[in-house]
N, C-alpha and C positions, 0 to 999 in steps of 0.2 A: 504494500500500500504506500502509495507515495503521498508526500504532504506539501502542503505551496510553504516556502521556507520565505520570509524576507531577507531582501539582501541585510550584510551585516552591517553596515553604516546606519542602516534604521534599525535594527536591533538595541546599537549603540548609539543613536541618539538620544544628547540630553538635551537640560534646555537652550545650551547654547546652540547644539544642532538644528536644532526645532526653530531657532528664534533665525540663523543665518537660513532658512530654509523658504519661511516667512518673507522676510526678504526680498532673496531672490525672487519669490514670486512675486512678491510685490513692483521687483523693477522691472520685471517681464510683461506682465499684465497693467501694471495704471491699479490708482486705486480706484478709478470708477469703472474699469472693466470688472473690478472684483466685489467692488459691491452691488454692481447689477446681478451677479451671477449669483451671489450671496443671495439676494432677491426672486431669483428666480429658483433656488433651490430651496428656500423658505415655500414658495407658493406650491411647489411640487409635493414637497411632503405635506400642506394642506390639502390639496386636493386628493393625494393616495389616504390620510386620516379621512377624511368625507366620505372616498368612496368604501372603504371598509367599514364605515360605521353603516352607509345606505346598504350594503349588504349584507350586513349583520342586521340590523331590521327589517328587511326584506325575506329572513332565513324568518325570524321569526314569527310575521306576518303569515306567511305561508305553513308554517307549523300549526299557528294557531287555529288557523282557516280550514287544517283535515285533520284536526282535532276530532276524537270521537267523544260522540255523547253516552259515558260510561251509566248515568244515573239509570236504576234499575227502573223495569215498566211499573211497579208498583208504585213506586214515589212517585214520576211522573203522573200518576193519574190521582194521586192525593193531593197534588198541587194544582191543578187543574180546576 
């Protein structure tokens, strides 16, 4: 069984790794390329939270809905 290993430079990243890594991203991209994108990945995990809740209520609904009517015939006809 083989496993995905990270390279060893991110292994051994501290925070000064992390912070020159930052950075460089940062000189690469702009910081308003990186905040739009920061934006746009905010809006993405809202929408996949949405759709998981509307199908988690959707599951429900439908449970609900062939649901069987377990109460015995006698009770129904004494409520009747």
């Amino acid at each position: 069984m083989s496993y995905l290993i990270a390279p060893s430079f991110i292994q051994n990243a501290g925070p000064m790794g992390i912070l020159l890594i930052a950075v460089v991203v940062l000189v690469l991209f702009g910081r308003g390329k990186i905040s739009s994108l920061m934006g746009e990945v905010g809006k993405g995990i809202t929408a996949f939270k949405k759709g998981v809740n509307d199908g988690a209520k959707q599951l429900e609904d439908e449970a609900s809905e062939s649901a069987k009517d377990v109460t015995p015939d006698e009770d129904k006809d004494n409520k009747a």
